[in-house]
Residue frames as qw, qx, qy, qz and C-alpha x, y, z in Angstrom:
[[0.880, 0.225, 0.028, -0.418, 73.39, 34.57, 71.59],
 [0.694, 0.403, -0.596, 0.025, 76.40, 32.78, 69.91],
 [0.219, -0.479, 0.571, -0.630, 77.67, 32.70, 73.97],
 [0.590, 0.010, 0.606, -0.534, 74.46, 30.56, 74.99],
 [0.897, 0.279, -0.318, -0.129, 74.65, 28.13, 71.98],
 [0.514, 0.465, -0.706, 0.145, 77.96, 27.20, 72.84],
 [0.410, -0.372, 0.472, -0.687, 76.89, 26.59, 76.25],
 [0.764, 0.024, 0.345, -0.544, 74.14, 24.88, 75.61],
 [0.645, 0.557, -0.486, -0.193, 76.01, 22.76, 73.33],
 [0.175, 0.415, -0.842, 0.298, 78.01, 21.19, 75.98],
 [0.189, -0.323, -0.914, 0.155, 74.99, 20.19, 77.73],
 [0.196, -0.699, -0.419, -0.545, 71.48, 21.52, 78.39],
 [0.530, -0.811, -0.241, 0.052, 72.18, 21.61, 82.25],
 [0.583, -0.080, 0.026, 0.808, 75.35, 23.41, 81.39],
 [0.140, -0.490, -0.204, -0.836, 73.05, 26.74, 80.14],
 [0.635, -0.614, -0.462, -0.082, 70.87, 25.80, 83.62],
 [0.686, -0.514, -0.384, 0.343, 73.77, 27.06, 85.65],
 [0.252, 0.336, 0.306, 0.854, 73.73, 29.96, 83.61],
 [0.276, -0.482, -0.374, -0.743, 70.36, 30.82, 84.17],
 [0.688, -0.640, -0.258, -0.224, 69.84, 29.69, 87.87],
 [0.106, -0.821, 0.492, -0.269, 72.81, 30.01, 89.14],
 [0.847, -0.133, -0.488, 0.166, 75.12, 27.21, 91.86],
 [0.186, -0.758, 0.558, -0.282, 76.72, 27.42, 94.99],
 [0.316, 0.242, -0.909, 0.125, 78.90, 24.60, 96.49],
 [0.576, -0.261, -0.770, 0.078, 77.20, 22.05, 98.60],
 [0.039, 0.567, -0.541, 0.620, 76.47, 22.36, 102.14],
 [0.646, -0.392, -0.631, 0.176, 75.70, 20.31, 105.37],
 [0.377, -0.844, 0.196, -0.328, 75.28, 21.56, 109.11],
 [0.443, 0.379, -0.680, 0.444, 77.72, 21.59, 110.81],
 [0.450, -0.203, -0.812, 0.310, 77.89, 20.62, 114.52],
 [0.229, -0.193, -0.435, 0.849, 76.81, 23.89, 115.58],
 [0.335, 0.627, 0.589, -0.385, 73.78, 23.84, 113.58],
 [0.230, 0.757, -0.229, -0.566, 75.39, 26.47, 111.22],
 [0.842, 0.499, 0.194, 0.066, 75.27, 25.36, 107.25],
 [0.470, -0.600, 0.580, 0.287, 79.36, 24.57, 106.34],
 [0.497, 0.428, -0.626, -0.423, 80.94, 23.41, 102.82],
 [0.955, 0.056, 0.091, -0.278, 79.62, 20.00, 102.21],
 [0.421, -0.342, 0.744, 0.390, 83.35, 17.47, 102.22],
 [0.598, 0.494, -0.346, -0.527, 82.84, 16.73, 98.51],
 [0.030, 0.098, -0.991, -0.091, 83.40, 12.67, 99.30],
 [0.207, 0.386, 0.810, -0.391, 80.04, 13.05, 100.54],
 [0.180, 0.302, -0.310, -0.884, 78.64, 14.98, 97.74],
 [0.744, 0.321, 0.551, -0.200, 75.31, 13.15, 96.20],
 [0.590, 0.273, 0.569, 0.503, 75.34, 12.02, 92.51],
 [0.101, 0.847, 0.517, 0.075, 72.89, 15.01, 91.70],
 [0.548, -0.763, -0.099, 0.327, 75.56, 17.52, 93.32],
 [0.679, -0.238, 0.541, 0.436, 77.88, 16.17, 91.55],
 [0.303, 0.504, 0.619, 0.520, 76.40, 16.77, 88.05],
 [0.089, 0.893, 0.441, 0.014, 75.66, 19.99, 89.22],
 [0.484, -0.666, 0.342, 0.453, 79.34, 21.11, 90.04],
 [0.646, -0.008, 0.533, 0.546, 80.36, 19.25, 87.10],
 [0.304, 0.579, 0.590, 0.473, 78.35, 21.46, 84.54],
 [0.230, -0.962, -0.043, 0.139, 78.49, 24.59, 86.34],
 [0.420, -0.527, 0.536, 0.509, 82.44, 24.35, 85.98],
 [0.541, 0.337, 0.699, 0.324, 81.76, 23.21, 82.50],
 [0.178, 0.938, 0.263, 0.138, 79.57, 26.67, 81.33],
 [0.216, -0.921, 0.111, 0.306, 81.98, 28.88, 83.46],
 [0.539, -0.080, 0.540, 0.641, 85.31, 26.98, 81.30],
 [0.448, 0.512, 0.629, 0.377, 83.31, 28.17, 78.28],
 [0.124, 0.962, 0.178, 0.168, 82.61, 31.81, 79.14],
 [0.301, -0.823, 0.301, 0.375, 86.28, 32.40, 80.63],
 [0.547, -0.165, 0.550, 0.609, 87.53, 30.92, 77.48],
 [0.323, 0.732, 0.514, 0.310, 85.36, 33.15, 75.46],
 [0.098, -0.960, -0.105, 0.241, 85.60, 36.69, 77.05],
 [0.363, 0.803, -0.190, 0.433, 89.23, 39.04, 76.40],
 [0.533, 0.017, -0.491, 0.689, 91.71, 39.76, 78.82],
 [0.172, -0.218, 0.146, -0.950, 89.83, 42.68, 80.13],
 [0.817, -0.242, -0.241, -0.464, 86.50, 40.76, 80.44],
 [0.838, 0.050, -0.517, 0.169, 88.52, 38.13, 82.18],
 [0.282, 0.104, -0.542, 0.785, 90.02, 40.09, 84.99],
 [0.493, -0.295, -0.097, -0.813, 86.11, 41.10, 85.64],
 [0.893, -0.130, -0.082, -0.423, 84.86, 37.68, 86.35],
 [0.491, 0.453, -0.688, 0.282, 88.34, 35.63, 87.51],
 [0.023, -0.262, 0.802, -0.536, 87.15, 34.69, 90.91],
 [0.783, -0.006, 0.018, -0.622, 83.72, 33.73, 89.90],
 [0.174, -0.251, 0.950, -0.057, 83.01, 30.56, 91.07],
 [0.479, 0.585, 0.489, -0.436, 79.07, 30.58, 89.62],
 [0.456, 0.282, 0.614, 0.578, 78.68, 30.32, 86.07],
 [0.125, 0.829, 0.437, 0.326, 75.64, 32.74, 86.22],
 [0.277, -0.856, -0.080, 0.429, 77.20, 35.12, 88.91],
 [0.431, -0.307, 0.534, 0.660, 79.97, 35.24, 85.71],
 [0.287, 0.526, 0.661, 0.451, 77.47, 35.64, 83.11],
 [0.078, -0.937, -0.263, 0.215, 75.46, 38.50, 85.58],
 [0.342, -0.703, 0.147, 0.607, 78.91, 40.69, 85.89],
 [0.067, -0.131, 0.456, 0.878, 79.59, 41.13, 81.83],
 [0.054, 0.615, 0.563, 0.549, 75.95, 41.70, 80.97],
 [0.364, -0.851, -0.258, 0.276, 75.87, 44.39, 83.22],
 [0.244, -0.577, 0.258, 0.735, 79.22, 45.75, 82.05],
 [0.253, 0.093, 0.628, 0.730, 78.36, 45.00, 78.40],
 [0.171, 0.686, 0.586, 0.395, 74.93, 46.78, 78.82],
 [0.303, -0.796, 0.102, 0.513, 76.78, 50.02, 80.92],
 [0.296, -0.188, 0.554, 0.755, 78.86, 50.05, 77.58],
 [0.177, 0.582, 0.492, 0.623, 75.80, 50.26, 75.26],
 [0.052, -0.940, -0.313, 0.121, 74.13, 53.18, 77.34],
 [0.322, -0.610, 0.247, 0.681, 77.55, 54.80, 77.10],
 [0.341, -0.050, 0.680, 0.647, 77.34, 54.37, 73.51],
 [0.059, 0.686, 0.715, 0.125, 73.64, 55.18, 73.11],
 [0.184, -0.841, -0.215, 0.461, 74.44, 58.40, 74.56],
 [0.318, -0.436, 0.370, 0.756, 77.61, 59.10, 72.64],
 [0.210, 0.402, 0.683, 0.573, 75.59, 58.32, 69.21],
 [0.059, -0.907, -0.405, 0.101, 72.47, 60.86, 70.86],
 [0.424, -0.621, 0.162, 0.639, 75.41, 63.22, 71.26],
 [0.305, -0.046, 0.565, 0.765, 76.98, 63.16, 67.73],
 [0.121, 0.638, 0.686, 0.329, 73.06, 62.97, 66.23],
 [0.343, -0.779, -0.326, 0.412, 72.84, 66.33, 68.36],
 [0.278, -0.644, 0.317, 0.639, 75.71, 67.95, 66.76],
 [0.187, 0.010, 0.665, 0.722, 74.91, 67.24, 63.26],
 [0.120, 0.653, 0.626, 0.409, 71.90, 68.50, 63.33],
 [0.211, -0.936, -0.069, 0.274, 72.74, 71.94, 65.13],
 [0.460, -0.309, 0.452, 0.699, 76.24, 72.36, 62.47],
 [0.495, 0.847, 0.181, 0.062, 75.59, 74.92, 59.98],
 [0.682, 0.264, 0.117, 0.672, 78.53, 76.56, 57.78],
 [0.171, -0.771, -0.272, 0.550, 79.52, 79.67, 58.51],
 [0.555, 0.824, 0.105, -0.050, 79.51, 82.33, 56.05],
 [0.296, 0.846, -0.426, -0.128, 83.63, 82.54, 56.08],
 [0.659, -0.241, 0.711, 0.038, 83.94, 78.81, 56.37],
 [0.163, 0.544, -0.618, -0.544, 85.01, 76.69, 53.31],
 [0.878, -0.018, -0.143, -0.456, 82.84, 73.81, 51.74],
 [0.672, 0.268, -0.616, 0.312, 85.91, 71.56, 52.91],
 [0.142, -0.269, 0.529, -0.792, 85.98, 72.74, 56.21],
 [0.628, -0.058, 0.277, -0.725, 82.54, 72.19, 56.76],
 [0.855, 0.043, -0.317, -0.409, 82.33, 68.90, 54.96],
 [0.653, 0.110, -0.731, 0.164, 84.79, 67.57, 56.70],
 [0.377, -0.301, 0.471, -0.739, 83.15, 68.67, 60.08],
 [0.991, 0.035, 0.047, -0.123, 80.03, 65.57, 58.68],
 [0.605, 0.387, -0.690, 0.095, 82.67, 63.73, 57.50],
 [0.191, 0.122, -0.791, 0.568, 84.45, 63.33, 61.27],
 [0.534, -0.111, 0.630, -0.553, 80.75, 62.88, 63.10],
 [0.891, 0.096, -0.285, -0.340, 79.64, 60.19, 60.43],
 [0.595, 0.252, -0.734, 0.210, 82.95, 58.25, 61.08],
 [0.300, -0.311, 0.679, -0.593, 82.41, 58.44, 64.53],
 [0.839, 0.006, 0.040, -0.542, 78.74, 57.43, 64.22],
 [0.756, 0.320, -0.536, -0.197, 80.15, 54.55, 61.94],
 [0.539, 0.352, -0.739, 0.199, 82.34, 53.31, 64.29],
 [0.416, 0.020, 0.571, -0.708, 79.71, 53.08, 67.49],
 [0.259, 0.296, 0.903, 0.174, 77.52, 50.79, 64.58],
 [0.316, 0.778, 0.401, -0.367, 75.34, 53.97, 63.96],
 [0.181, 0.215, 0.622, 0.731, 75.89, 54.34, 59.45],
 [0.272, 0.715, 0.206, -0.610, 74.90, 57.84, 58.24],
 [0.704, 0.228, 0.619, 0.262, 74.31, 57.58, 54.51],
 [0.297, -0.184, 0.117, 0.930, 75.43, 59.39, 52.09],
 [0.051, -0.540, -0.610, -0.578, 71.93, 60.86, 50.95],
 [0.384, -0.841, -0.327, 0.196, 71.50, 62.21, 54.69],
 [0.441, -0.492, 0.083, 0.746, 75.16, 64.09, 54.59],
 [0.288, 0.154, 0.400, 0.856, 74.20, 65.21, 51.00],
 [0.322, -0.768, -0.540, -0.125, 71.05, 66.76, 52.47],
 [0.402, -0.776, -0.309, 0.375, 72.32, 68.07, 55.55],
 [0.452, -0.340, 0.202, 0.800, 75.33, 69.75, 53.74],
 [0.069, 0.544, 0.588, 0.595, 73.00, 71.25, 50.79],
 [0.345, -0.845, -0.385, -0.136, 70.62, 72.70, 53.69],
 [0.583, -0.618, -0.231, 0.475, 73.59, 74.00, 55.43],
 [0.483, 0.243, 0.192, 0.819, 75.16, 76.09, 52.98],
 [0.001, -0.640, -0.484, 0.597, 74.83, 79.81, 53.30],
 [0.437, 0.767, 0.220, -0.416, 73.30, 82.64, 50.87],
 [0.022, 0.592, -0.650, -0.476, 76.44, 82.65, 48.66],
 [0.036, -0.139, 0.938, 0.317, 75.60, 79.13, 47.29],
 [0.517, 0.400, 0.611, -0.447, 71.69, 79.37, 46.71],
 [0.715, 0.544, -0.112, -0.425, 71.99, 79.94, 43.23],
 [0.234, 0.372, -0.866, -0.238, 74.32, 76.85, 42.70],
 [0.314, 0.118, 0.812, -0.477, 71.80, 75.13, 44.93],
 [0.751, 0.465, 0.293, -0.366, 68.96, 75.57, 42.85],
 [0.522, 0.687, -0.322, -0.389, 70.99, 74.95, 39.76],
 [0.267, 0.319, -0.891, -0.182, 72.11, 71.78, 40.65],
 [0.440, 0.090, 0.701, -0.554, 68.61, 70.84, 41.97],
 [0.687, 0.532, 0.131, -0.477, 67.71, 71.10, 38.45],
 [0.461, 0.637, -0.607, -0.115, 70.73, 69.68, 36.64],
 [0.191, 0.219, -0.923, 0.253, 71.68, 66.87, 39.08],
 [0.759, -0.447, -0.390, -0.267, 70.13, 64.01, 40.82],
 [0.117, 0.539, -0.660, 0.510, 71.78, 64.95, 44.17],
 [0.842, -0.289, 0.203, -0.408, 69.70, 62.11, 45.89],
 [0.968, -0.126, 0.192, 0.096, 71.85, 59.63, 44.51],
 [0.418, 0.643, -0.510, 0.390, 75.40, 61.71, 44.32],
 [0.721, -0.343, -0.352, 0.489, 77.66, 60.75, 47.38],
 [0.267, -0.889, -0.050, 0.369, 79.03, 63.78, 49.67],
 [0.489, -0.197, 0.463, 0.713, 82.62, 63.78, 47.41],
 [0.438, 0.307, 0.621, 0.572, 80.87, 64.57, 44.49],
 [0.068, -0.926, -0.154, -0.338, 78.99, 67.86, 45.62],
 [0.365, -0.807, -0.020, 0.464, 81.26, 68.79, 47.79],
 [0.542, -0.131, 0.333, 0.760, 83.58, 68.60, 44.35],
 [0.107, 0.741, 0.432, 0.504, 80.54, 70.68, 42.20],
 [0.199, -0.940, -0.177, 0.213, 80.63, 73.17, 45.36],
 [0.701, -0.360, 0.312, 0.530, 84.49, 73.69, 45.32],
 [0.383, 0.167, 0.443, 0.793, 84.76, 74.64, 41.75],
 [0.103, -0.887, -0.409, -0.190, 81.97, 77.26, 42.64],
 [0.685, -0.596, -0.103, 0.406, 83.30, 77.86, 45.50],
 [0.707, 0.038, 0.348, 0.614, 86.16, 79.13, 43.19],
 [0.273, 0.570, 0.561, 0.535, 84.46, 80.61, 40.94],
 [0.320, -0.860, -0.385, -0.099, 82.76, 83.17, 43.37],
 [0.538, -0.711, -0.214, 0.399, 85.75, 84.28, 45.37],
 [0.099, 0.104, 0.139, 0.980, 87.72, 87.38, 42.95],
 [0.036, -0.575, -0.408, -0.708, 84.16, 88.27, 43.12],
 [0.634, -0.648, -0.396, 0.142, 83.31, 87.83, 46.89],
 [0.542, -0.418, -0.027, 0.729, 86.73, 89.50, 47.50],
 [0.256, 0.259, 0.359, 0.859, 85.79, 92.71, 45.37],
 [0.357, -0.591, -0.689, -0.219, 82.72, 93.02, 47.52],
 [0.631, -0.635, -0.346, 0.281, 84.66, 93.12, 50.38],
 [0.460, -0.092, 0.042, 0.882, 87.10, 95.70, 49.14],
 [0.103, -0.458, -0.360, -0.806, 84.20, 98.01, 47.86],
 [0.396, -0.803, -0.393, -0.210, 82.37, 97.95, 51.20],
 [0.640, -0.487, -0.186, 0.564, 85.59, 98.46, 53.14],
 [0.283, 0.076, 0.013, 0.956, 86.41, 101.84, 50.91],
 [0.007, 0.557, 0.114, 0.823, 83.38, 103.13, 51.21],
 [0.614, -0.776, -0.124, 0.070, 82.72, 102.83, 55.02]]
């Protein structure tokens, strides 16, 4: 959009050779066959069409990157230069559209495992939000404080309900429960680890 203001800024029939496209002149040649038009003989109309074609194309090779720029460097069409990065810039979103389906995929199949740590695991969301974030897809922290509640396993159901009733965890960020698990988390493991020593003597 910002692209096809400036365009059209320079002139309206500067966005025309955007949108319809130019090729150089021609004339027949002697053999009947259609040859570059000498450009003394060019009509006024021609003229203004060359001119403002070259005009648009200045504008989008001084707009693009150095990468975009080695795409479209021999374009001699404004629009054939416009066609070749919206194609590559809408091949990039599907690549992105996927990667974001992807991540959305994986955070909602990631559950904790029962000898994983509430760190571990939080920083499993953590690294697919930031991804997300940085593809334009923002996971908030009421979804990660959700998903990471629901993921927990049987060990933490009674802190679960007890801070369902004590806290508003709708409007804590992920840091803060992950810090209320943690000191559980704590709390739990001489006992967790007395469990395991009592089932391991008697089997």
């Amino acid at each position: 959009m910002k692209m096809r203001a400036v365009i059209r800024g320079i002139h309206e029939d500067a966005w025309t050779a955007v949108e319809t496209g130019w090729s150089a002149p021609t004339a027949l040649g002697e053999d009947g066959s259609q040859v570059p038009k000498d450009k003394l003989l060019w009509t006024d109309d021609e003229k203004s069409l060359a001119k403002y074609n070259a005009r648009a194309i200045s504008a989008i090779f001084n707009a693009v990157n150095e990468k975009q720029f080695e795409r479209i460097q021999c374009c001699e069409s404004a629009k054939v230069a416009w066609d070749k990065l919206k194609q590559a810039y809408e091949g990039t979103l599907n690549v992105k559209r996927s990667r974001i389906d992807m991540l959305a995929t994986r955070f909602e199949n990631l559950r904790m495992g029962e000898s994983e740590t509430v760190e571990e695991f939080s920083g499993k969301l953590s690294s697919i939000a930031n991804e997300a974030q940085n593809m334009g897809k923002k996971y908030k922290d009421k979804k990660l404080v959700k998903k990471l509640l629901r993921s927990l396993p049987p060990k933490f159901e009674s802190k679960k309900t007890a801070m369902g009733t004590a806290l508003d965890t709708d409007n804590m960020d992920l840091d803060e429960i992950v810090g209320h698990l943690q000191a559980y988390e704590m709390e739990i493991a001489p006992t967790l680890g007395s469990s395991s020593k009592g089932i391991a003597f008697v089997a």
